[in-house]
N, C-alpha and C positions, 0 to 999 in steps of 0.2 A: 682456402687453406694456405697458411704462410710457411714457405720452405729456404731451407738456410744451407748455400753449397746444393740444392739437390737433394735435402733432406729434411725430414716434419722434424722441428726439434723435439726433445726429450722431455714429456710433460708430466711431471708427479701431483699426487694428490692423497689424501687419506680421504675416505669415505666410512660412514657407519653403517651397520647392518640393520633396519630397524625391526620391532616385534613381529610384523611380518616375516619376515628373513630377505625382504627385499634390499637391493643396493643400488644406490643413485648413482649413475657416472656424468660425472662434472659435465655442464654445458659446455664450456670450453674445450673439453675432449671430444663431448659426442660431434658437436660445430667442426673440429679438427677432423675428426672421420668419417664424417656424414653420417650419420646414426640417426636415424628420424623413428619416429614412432611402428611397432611394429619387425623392426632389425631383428633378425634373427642371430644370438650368439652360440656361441658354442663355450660350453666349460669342463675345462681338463685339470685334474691334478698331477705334480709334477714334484713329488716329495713334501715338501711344507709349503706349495706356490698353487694357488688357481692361477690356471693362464686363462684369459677370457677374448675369444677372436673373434669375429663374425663369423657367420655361417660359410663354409668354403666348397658347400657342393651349390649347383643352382637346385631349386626347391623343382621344377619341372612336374612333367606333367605324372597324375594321380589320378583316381578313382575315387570320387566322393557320394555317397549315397547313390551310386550306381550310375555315377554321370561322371564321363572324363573331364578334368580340371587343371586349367595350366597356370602355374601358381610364378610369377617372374617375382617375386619377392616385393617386398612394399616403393610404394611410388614416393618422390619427394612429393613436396608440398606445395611446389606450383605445378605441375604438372598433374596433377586432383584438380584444381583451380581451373586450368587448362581444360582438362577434362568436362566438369563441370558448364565452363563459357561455352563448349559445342556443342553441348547435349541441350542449354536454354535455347542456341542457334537454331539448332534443327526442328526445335518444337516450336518455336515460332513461323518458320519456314512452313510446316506441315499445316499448322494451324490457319493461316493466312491463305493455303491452298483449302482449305474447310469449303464446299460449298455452301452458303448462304442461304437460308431459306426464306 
């Protein structure tokens, strides 16, 4: 994120709404806020303005089909990667431990 003085500069854009009712927020904004797939926003009306912020409680823990669930909000995208590299780790580790018959 590039900051000017200590500040994200000021970034406009016009966006369309398409037949869905869905709206695109610019790569370069989402890239500016880190908005990754999964972000949770929030949308308020404020006279003739949607204000649209990210989600500002943490999602924490819940009750899902009668199992407690603790929801930290979505992972970037190396860090799934990351993920992913220690969970191949482990299962080769364990697999290697396999007794031999």
């Amino acid at each position: 994120m590039v900051f000017k003085n200590g500040k994200m500069p000021f970034m406009n854009a016009i966006a369309e709404i398409d037949k869905s009712g869905r709206l695109v927020v610019p790569k370069k904004m989402r890239d500016a806020l880190r908005l990754v797939p999964g972000t949770r926003l929030s949308l308020k009306t404020e006279g003739e303005r949607i204000v649209v912020q990210t989600e500002a409680k943490p999602r924490g823990l819940y009750r899902k089909d009668g199992m407690l669930v603790y929801d930290g909000g979505p992972l970037p995208p190396n860090h799934v990667d990351w993920l992913d590299q220690a969970r191949e780790e482990r299962t080769e580790m364990l697999v290697g431990q396999w007794p031999k018959k």
